[in-house]
C-alpha positions as semicolon CSV with decimal commas, in nm:
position;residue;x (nm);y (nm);z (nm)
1;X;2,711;0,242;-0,391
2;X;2,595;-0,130;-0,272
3;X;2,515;-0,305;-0,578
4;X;2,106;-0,301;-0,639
5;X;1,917;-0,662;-0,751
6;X;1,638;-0,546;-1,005
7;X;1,439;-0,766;-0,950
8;X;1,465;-0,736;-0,603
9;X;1,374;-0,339;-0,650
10;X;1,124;-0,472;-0,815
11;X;0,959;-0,697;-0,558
12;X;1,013;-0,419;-0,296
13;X;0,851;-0,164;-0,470
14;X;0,503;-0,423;-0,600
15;X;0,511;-0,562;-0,226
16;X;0,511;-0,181;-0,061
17;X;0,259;-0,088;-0,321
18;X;0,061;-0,396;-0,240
19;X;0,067;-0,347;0,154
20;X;-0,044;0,025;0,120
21;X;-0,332;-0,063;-0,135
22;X;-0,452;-0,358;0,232
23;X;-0,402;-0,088;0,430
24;X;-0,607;0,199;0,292
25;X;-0,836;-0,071;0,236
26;X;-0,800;-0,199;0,630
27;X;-0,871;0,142;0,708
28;X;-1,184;0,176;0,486
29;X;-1,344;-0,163;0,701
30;X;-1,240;0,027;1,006
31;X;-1,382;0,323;0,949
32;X;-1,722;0,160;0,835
33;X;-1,673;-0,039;1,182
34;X;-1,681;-0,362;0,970
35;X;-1,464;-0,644;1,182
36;X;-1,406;-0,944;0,982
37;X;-1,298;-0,740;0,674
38;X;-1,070;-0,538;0,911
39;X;-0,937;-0,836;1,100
40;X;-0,878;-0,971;0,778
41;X;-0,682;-0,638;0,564
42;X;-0,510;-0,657;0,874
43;X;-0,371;-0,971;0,909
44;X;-0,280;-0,967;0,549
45;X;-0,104;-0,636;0,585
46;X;0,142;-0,784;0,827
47;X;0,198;-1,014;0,600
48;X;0,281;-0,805;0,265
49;X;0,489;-0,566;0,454
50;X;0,745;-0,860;0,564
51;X;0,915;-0,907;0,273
52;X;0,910;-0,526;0,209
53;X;1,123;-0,504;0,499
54;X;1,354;-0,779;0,484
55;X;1,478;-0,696;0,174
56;X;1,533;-0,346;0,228
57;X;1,713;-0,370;0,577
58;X;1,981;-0,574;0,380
59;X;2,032;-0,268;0,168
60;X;1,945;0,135;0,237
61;X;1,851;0,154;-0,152
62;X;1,585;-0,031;-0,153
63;X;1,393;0,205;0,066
64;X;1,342;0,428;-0,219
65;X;1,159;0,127;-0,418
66;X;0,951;0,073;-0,087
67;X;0,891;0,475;-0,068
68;X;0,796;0,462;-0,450
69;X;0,586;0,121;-0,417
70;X;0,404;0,282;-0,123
71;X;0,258;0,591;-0,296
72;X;0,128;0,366;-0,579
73;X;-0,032;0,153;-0,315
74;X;-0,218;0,454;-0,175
75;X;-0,287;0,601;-0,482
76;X;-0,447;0,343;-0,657
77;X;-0,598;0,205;-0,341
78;X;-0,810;0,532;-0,265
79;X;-0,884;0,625;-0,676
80;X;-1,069;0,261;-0,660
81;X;-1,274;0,358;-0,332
82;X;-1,335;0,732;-0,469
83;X;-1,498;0,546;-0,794
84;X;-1,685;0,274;-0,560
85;X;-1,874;0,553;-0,338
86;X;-1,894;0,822;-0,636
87;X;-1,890;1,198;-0,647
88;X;-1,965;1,387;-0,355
89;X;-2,030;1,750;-0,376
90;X;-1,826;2,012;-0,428
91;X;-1,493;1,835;-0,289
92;X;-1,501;1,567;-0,557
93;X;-1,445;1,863;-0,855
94;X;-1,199;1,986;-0,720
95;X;-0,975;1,680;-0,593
């Protein structure tokens, strides 16, 4: 096994989580046809997901971190836009 930087891990897994969080969020301005918000979740999701993937080309490993790091991104991302708009019907109960 290829030896594994934590802190690296680390930075791969914050910086995935980070760049899913802009992108639900790039896709919320989209889909409320808002363009300077989306421009701008978009721009800085390029951005995030760089170092994401420079560091984990270098190593196979780190993919897990950026797998990990991407599910906490979306996660968090849509439990903070499910609490902005509030409960709606029967689907929010449930989910």
């Amino acid at each position: 096994m290829a030896h594994l930087e934590p802190w690296l891990a680390v930075g791969v897994l914050l910086s995935t989580a980070a760049t899913d969080a802009v992108y639900v969020m790039f896709n919320a301005a989209v889909s409320s046809q808002r363009r300077v918000p989306a421009a701008t979740w978009s721009s800085i999701w390029y951005l995030l997901s760089a170092f994401a993937v420079i560091s984990y080309t270098k190593n196979w490993v780190y993919v897990c971190f950026a797998a990990v790091g991407s599910w906490i991104g979306a996660y968090v991302s849509m439990t903070v836009l499910r609490r902005a708009k509030g409960p709606r019907g029967p689907e929010a109960a449930s989910s």
